[in-house]
C-alpha positions in Angstrom: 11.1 -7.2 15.5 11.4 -3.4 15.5 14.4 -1.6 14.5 15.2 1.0 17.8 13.9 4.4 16.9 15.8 7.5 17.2 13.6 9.6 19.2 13.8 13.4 20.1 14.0 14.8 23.5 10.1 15.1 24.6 10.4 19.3 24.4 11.4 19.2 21.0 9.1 16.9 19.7 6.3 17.9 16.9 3.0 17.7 17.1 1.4 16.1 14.0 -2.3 15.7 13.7 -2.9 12.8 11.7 -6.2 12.9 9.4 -7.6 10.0 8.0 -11.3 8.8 7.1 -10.4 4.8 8.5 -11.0 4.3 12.0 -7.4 4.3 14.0 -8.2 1.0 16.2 -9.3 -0.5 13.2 -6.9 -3.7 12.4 -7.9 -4.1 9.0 -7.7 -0.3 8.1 -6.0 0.7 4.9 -4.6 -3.2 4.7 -4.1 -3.0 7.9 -1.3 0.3 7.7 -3.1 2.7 9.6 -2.1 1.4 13.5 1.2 0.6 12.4 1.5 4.2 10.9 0.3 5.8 14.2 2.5 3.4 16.2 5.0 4.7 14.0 5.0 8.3 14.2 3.7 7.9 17.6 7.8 6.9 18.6 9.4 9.9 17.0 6.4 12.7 17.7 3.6 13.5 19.5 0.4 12.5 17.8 -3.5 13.6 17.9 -5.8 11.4 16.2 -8.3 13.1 14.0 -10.2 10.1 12.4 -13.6 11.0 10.1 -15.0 7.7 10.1 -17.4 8.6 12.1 -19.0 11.5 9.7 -21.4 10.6 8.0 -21.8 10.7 4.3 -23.7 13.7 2.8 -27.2 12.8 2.0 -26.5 14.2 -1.2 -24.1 12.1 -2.3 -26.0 8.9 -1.0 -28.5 10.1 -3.2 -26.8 10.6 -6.5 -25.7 7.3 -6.1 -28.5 5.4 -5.3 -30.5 7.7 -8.4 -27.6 6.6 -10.7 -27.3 2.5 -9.6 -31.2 2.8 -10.6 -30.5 4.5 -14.5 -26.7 3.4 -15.1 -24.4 0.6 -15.3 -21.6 2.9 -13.9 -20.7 3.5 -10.4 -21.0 6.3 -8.5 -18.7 6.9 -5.1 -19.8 8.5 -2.5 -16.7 9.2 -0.6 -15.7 10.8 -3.2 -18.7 13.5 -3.6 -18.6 17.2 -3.2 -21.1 17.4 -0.7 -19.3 15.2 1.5 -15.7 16.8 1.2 -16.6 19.8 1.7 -18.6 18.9 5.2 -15.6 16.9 6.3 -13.5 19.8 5.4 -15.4 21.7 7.5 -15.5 19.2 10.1 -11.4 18.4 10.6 -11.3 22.2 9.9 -12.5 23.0 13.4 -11.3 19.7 15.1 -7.5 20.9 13.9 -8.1 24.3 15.3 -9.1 22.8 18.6 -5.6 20.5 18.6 -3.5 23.2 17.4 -0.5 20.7 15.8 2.1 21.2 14.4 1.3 20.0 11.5 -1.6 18.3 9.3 -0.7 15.0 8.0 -3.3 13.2 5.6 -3.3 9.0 5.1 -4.8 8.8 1.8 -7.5 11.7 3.6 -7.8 13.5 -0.3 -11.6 13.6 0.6 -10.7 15.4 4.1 -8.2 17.8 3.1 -9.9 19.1 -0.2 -12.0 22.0 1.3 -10.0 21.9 4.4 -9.0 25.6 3.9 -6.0 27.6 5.7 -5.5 26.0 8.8 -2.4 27.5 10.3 0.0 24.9 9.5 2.0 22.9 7.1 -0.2 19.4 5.4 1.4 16.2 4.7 0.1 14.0 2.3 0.4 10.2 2.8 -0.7 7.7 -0.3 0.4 5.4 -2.3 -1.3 6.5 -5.1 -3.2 9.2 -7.0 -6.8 9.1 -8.9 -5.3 9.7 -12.4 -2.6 6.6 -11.6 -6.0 4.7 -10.0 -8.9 5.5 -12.4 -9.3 2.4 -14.6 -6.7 0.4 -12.4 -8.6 -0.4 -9.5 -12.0 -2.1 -9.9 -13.2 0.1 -7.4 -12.2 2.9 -9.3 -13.2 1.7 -12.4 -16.5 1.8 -14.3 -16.8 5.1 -12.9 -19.6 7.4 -14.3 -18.8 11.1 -15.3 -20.4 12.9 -12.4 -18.2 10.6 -9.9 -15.1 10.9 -12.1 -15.5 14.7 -12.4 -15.9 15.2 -8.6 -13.3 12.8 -7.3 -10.5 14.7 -9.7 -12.0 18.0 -8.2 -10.9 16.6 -4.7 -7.8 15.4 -6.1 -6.7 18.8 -7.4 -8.0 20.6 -4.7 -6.1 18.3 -1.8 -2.9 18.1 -3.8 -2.8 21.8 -4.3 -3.8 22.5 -0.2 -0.5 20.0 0.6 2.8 20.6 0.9 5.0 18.1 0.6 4.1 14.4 -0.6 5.2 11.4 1.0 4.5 8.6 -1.0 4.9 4.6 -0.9 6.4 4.5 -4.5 7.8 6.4 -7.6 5.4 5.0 -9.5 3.1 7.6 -7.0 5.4 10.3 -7.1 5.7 10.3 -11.2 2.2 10.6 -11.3 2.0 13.3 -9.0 4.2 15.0 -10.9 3.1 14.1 -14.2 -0.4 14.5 -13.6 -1.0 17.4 -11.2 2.0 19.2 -11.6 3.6 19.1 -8.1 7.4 19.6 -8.0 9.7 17.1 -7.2 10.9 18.5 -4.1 7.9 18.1 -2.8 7.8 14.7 -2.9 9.3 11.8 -0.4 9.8 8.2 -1.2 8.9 6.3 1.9 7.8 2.8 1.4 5.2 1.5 4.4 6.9 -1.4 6.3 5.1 -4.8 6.6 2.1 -5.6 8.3 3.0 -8.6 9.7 7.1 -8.9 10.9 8.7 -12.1 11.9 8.5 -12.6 16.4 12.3 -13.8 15.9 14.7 -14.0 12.4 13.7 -16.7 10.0 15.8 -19.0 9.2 15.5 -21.3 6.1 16.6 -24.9 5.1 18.4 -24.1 1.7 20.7 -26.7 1.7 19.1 -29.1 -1.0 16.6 -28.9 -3.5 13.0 -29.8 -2.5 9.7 -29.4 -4.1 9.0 -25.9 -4.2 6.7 -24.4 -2.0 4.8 -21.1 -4.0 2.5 -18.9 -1.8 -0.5 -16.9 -2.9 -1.6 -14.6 -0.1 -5.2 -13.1 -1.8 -7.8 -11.3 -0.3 -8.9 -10.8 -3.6 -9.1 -13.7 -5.9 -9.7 -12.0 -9.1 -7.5 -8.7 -8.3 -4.9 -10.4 -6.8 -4.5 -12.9 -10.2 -5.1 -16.1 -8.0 -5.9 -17.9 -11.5 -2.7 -16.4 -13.4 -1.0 -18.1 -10.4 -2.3 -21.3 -10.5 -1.4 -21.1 -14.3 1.9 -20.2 -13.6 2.3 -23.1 -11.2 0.5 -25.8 -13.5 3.4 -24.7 -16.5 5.9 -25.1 -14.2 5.2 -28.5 -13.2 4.5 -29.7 -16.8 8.3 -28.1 -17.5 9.8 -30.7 -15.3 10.1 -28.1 -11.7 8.6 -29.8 -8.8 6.2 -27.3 -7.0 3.2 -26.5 -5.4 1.2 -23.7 -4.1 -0.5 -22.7 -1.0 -2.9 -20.2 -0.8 -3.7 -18.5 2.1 -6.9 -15.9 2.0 -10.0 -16.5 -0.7 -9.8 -19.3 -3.1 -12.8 -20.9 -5.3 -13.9 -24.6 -5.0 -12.6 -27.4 -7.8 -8.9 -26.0 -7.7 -6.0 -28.7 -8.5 -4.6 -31.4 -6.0 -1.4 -29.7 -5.5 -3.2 -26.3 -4.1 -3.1 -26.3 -1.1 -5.9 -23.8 0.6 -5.5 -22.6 3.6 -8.0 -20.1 4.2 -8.1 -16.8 6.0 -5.2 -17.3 8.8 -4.5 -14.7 11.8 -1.1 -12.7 12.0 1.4 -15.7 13.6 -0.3 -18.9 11.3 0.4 -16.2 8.2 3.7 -15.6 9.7 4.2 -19.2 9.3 3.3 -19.6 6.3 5.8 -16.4 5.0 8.2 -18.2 6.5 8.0 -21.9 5.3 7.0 -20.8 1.4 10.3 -20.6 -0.5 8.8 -18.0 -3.1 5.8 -15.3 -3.2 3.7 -15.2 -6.2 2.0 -11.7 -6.5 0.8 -11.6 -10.1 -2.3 -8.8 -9.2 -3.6 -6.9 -11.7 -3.2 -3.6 -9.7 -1.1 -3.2 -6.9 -0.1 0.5 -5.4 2.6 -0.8 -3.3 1.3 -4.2 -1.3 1.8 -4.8 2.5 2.2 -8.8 1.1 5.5 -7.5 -0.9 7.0 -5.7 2.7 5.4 -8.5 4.4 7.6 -11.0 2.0 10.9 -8.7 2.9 10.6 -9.1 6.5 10.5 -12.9 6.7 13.4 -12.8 4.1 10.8 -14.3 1.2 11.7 -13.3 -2.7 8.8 -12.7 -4.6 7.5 -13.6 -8.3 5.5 -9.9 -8.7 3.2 -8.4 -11.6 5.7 -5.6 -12.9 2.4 -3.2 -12.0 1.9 -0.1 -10.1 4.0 0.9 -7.3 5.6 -2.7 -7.1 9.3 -1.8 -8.6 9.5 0.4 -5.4 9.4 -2.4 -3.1 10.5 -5.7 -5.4 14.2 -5.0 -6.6 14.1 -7.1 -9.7 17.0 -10.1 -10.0 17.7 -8.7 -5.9 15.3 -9.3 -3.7 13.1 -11.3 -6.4 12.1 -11.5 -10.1 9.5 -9.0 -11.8 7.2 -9.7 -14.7 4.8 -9.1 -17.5 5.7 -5.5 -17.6 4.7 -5.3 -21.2 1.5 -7.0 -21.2 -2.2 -7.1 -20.0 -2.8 -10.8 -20.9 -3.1 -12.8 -18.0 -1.8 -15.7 -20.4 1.3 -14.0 -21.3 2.2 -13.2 -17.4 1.6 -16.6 -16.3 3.9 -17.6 -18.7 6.4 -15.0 -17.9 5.9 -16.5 -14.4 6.1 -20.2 -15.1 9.5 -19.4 -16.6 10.7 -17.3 -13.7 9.8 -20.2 -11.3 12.8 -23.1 -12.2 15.6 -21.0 -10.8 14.1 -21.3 -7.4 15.2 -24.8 -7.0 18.3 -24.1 -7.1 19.2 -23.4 -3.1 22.1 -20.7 -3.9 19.3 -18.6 -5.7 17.0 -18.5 -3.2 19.7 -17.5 -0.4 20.7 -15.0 -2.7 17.3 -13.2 -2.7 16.6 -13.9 0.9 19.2 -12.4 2.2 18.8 -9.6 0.0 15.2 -9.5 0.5 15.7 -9.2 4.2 18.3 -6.9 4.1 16.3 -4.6 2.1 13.5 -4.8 4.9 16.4 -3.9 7.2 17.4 -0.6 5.2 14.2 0.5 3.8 11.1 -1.6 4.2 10.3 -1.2 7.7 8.2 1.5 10.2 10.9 3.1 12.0 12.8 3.9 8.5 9.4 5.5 7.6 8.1 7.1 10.4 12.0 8.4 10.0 11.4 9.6 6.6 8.0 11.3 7.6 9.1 12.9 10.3 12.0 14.8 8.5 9.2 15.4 6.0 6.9 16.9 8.5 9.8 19.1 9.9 11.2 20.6 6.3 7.1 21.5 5.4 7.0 23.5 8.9 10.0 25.3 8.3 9.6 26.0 4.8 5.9 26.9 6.1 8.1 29.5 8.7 10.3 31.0 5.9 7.7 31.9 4.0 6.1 33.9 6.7 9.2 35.7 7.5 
């Protein structure tokens, strides 16, 4: 269900080039975001594609990291080489010349914009996250060895200090942007993505009685995504005296409990379903920037049990829309315990409404596309004008 778009008259509308290294028809890209993102924009301005997926990564870089697999333990990324920035830079550099936008705007393209040069026009930076906030957080960014490290905070510098204004998918991103590579505050936007998956009509839930508690896990990640913290969680729970099981839609290993219920990998309307029958979403990840799940939660009016990590306080209000947790801790036995105690007050009906509604509501207001294509767009405007008063 989409939220009506303001939209400008069709002579007044900007053109925004939007660069990003995932492919644009790509489903899956960027959690799926990067459709819905040009879908987005796409209703309030007129867009021009400018994917790199298809450039190839620099030999070079390919090579450093198959040299250092063979003589170290540490890893070595190759999107996030030198030699391969500075030929997509190169690259975009002539293919935005050719569009002649309005203005540049980067989803998570830090790689693409780092050597991009002086192009004209304004850039807008999209993320949910930096590399000092992701370095050691990730696993993909973890492990890293120096050369890698050294060159992907070369891009990082360079990209933040080629953009103009920020808009970022939590404060948890725009503290460490500020924090960490100096960029003012006014610089910075908060706009949350909305979900990937929304609801085809309102849901509607039975909340009149208690009822064994249905707890979701939604993990593409097992390990990341703290599939065992939750099935902890849910096993304390139940020795407690609260009736509940879980269901878990995505990976899960073999021998798990009775009262798990795996589900597998599901397409958009059976996870849509399954959003909508749970009564409570357990994301207790280890790292989390923002999380389409969370948004995804909000739209089918779902309160959440989250991991008090990352960017997720942007999108969970804590005792509103749902109950955060383990925000002092790295022990995975000390958050599933922190989550097995949050769990009993979700058999009480009157809680849940409460959060549902609120959750909802907040997907209303702030967690959904046209609020942040919305957001964007005015951010996309004030960087060309500011980009104009300069000149004068």
């Amino acid at each position: 269900m989409r939220i009506p778009p303001h939209t400008e008259p069709e002579s007044n509308r900007l053109r925004i080039a939007v660069v990003t290294p995932w492919r644009l028809d790509d489903p899956d890209a960027w959690s799926g975001m990067i459709p819905l993102i040009v879908a987005a924009l796409s209703d309030v301005a007129d867009v021009v594609p400018l994917s790199t997926a298809q450039q190839p990564t620099s030999l070079l870089d390919r090579g450093a990291a198959r040299l250092l697999g063979a003589v170290s333990s540490r890893s070595y990324l190759w999107g996030f080489g030198l030699a391969t920035a500075i030929a997509r830079g190169r690259s975009v550099r002539r293919r935005i010349r050719a569009a002649a936008p309005d203005v540049v705007l980067g989803v998570v393209a830090s790689t693409d914009l780092a050597f991009l040069g002086d192009v004209g026009v304004p850039v807008v930076q999209v993320s949910d996250a930096t590399f000092a906030a992701i370095r050691g957080f990730y696993p993909m960014f973890s492990n890293l060895h120096p050369l890698s490290s050294l060159q992907a905070e070369i891009i990082a510098e360079r990209s933040t200090r080629a953009t103009d204004v920020f808009v970022a998918s939590s404060q948890w991103a725009i503290d460490s942007l500020v924090r960490d590579y100096a960029v003012g505050t006014h610089q910075c936007v908060l706009a949350p993505t909305g979900p990937g998956i929304e609801p085809l009509t309102a849901p509607t839930r039975e909340d009149s009685a208690p009822h064994v508690l249905n707890a979701l896990l939604v993990a593409s990640d097992w390990h990341r995504k703290g599939g065992d913290v939750a099935v902890e969680a849910v096993r304390r729970a139940q020795d407690r005296g609260t009736q509940v099981v879980l269901t878990i839609v995505g990976d899960a290993p073999a021998g798990l409990p009775e009262w798990c219920r795996a589900r597998g990998r599901l397409d958009p309307a059976a996870l849509s379903a399954e959003y909508a029958r749970a009564d409570v979403l357990l994301e207790l990840t280890s790292a989390n920037a923002a999380g389409v799940t969370l948004t995804d939660a909000a739209a089918h009016g779902l309160p959440v049990i989250a991991a008090n990590v990352g960017g997720v306080a942007s999108i969970v209000r804590d005792d509103e829309t749902g109950v955060l947790v383990g925000a002092d801790t790295d022990s995975p036995h000390e958050l599933a315990e922190a989550a097995a105690e949050a769990l009993p007050p979700f058999a009480d009906p009157a809680f849940r409404s409460r959060l549902s509604e609120a959750a909802r509501a907040r997907w209303a207001s702030d967690l959904n596309w046209d609020e942040w294509a919305r957001r964007t767009l005015s951010a996309c405007v004030r960087a060309r004008e500011e980009r104009e008063a300069r000149r004068r």
